[in-house]
C-alpha positions, 0 to 999 in steps of 0.5 A: 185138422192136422198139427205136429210137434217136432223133437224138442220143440215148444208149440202152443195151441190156442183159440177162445172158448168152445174152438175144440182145443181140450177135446183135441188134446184129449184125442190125442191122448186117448182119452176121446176115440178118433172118428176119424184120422190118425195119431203118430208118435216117433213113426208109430201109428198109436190111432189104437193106443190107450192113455196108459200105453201113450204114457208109457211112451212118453206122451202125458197130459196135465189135464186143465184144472189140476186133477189131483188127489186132495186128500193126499200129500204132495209126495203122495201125489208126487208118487201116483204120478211116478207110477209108470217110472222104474224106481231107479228114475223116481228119486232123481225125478223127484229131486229134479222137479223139487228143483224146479218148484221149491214151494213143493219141497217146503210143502211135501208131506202137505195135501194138495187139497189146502195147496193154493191155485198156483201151488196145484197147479206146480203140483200137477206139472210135477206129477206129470214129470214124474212120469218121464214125459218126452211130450209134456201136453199141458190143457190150459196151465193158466187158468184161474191163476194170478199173472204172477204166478203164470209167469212162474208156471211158465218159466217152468215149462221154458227151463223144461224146454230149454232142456229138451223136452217137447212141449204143447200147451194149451192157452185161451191166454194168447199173450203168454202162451205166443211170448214162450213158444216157438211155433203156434196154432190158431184153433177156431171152431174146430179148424186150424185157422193159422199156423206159424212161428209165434212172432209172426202170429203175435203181429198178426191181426188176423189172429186175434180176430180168430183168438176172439172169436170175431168173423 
């Protein structure tokens, strides 16, 4: 398969269960070896580069079901994930993504453990911010969540597009994820089926075919 994410730009990857999207995303971070093919970052080839190194450079994951530290606090949290910025750029970053989620800065000296399911996942889309990302890969960022609070998530994620930064995310949740994104792939059985801007994929019966599984 090959897929691309331009400067700026919001692209959603979806599929149905098993279509091979978390081990592509985890491939692209590093945290799955390629067999094969090659990895590209702002005309590097980064095919070698660890997870950390990735990072460094801008490219951080928000992994599908939170991964955070539940013992510790929100801020706590919010500092792991700041660890690869430079101590000037984490007060303002915590300021910025405080603005993004307020129930955060209400919640700061709290655990992530005794957070809800939509105020972990708040927590591990800011945590990922704090790592000064100029591709913010999200793996399924709706998952488990009620529709109102993926509609929070995701006015989130188009605030941090409309901003600038580049954007891939992750979705069994074709409706959502094609109603926010410019551009989006169709992922089915391991192979990029359709690939268009997201208008012309939302009218297509053909995608839902593939989305669903259906031959």
């Amino acid at each position: 398969m090959s897929l691309t994410v331009g400067e700026g730009e919001f692209v959603a990857l979806v599929g149905s269960n098993n279509a091979g999207k978390s081990t592509l995303v985890n491939a692209l971070t590093g945290l799955v070896p390629l067999r094969s093919g090659t990895k590209h970052w702002r005309g590097e080839d980064v095919t070698r580069s660890s997870t950390r190194e990735l990072a460094r450079h801008g490219m951080v994951q928000v992994p599908e079901g939170h991964q955070l530290f539940p013992e510790m606090t929100v801020a706590e949290n919010l500092m792991v994930g700041g660890a690869v910025c430079k101590g000037t750029d984490r007060k303002q970053t915590t300021a910025r993504v405080m603005e993004l989620f307020p129930r955060l800065e209400e919640r700061t000296r709290q655990r992530a453990g005794t957070l809800s399911g939509g105020e972990q996942q708040m927590l591990a889309i800011a945590c990922g911010l704090m790592a000064g990302p100029r591709l913010l890969i999200l793996d399924e960022p709706s998952l488990g969540l009620s529709p109102k609070i993926v509609q929070t998530v995701f006015a989130a994620l188009t605030e941090l597009h409309r901003q600038g930064l580049a954007i891939l995310v992750i979705e069994q949740n074709l409706k959502v994820s094609l109603a926010h994104a410019e551009r989006g792939y169709v992922l089915e059985r391991g192979r990029v089926v359709f690939d268009a801007d997201s208008a012309s994929l939302a009218r297509d019966d053909r995608v839902t075919a593939a989305y669903l599984g259906i031959s």
